[in-house]
mmCIF file of the C-alpha atoms, coordinates in Angstrom:
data_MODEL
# 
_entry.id   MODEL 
# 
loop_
_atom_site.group_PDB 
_atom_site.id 
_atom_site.type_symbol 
_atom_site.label_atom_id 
_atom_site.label_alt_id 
_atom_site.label_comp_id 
_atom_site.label_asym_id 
_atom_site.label_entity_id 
_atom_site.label_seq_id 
_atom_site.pdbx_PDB_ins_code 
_atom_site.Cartn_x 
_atom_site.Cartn_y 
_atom_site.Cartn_z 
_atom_site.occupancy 
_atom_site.B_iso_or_equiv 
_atom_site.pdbx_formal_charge 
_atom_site.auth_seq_id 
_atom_site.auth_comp_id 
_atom_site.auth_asym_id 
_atom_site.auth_atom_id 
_atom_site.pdbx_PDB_model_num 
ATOM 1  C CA . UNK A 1 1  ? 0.000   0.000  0.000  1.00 0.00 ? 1  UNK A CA 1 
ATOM 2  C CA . UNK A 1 2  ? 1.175   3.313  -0.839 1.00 0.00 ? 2  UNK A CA 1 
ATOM 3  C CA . UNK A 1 3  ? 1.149   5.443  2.427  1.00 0.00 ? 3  UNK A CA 1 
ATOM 4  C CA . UNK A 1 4  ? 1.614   9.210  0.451  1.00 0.00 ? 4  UNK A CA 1 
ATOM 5  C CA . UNK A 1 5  ? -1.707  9.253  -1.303 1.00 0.00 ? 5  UNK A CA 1 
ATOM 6  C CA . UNK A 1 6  ? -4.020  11.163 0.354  1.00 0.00 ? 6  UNK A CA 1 
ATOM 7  C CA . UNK A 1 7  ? -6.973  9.908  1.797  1.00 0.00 ? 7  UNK A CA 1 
ATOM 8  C CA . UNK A 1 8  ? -10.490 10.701 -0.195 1.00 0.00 ? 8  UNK A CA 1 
ATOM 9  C CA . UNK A 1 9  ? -12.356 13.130 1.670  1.00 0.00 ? 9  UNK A CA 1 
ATOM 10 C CA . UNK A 1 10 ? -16.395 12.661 1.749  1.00 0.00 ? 10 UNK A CA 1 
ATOM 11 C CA . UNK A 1 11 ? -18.072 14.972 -0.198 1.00 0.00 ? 11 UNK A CA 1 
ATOM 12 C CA . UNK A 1 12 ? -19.995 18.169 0.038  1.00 0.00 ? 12 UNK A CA 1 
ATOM 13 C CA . UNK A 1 13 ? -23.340 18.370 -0.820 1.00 0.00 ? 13 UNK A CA 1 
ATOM 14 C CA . UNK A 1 14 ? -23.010 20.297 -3.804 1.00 0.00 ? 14 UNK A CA 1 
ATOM 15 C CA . UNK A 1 15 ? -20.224 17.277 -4.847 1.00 0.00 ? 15 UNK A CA 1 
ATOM 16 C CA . UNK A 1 16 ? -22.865 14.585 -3.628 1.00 0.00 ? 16 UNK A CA 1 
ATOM 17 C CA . UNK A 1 17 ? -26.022 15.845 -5.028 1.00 0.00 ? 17 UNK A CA 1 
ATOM 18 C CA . UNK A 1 18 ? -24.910 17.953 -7.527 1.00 0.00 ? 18 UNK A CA 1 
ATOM 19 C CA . UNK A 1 19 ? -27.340 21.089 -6.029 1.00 0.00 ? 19 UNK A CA 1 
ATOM 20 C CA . UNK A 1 20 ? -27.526 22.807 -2.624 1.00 0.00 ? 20 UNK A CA 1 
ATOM 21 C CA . UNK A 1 21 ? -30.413 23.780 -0.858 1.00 0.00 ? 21 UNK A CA 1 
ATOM 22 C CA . UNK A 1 22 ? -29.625 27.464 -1.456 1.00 0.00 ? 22 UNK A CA 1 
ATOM 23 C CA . UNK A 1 23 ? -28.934 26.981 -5.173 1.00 0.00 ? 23 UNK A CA 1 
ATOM 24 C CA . UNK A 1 24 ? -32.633 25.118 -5.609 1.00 0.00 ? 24 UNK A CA 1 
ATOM 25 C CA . UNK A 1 25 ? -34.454 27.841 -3.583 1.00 0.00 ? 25 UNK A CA 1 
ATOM 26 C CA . UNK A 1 26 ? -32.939 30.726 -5.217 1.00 0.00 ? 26 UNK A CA 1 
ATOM 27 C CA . UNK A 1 27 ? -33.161 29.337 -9.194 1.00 0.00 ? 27 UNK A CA 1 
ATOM 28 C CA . UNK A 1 28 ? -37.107 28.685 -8.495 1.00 0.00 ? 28 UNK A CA 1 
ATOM 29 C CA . UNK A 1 29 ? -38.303 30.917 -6.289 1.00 0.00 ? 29 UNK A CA 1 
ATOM 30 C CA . UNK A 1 30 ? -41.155 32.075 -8.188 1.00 0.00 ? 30 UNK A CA 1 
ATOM 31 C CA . UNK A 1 31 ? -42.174 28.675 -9.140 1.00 0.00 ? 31 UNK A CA 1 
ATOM 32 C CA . UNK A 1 32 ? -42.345 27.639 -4.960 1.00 0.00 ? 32 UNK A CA 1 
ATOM 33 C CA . UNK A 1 33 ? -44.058 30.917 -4.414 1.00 0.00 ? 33 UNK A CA 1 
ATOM 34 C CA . UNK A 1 34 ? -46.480 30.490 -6.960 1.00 0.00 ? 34 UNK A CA 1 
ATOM 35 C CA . UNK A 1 35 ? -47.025 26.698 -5.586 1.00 0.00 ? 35 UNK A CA 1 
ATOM 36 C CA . UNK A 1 36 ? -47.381 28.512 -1.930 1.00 0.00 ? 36 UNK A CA 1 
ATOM 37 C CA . UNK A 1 37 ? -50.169 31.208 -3.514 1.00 0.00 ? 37 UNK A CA 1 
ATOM 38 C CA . UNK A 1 38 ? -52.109 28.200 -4.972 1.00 0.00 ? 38 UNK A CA 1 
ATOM 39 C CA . UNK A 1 39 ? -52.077 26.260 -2.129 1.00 0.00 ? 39 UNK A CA 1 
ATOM 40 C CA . UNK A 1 40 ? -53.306 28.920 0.035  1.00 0.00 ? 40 UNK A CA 1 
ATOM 41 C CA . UNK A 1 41 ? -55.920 29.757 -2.920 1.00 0.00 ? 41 UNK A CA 1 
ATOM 42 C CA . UNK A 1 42 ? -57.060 25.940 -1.837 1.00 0.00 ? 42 UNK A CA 1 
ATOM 43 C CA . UNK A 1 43 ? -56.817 26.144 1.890  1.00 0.00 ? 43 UNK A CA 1 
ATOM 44 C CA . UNK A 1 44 ? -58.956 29.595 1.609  1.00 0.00 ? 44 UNK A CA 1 
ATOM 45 C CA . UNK A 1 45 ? -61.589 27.981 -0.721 1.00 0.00 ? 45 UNK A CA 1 
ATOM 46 C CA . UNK A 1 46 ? -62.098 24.621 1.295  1.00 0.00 ? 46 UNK A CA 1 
ATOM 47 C CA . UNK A 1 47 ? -62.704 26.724 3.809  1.00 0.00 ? 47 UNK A CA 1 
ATOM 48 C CA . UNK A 1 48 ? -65.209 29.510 3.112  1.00 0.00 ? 48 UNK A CA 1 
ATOM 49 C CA . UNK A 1 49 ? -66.698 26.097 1.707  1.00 0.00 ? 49 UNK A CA 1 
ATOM 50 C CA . UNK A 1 50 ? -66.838 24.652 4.402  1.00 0.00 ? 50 UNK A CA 1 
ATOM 51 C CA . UNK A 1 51 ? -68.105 27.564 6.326  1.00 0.00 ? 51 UNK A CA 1 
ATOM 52 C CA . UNK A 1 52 ? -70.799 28.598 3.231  1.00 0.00 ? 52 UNK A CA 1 
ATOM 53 C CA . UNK A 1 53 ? -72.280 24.716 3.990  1.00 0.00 ? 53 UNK A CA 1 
ATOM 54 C CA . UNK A 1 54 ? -72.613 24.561 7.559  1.00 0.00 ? 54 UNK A CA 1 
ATOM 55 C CA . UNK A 1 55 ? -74.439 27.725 7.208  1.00 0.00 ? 55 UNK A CA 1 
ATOM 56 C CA . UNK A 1 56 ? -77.102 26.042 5.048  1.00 0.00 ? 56 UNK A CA 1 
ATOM 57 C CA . UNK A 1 57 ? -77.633 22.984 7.094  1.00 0.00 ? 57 UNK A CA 1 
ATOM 58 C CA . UNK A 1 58 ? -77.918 25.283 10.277 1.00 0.00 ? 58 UNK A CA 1 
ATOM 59 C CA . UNK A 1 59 ? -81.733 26.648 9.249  1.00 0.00 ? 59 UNK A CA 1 
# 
């Protein structure tokens, strides 16, 4: 075995998975903001829905 080879050092995350978390949030930040205004859209909907329905079956 040759002892003055250096040993392999893990890598990074940006070696491993080719990204970083930083990288992904900052190239599509309008696409996850417009996921986060539809998905509130929903939330808001189903609700006043819900709220609309259990006003009819009250009378």
């Amino acid at each position: 075995m040759q002892e003055h080879l250096p040993k392999d050092k893990d890598p990074n995350e940006a070696q491993e998975w080719g990204w970083t978390i930083q990288d992904f949030l900052t190239e599509n930040f309008w696409y996850l903001l417009a996921i986060l205004v539809l998905l509130g859209l929903f939330f808001f909907a189903r609700y006043r829905w819900n709220v609309r329905n259990s006003r009819k079956h009250k009378n």
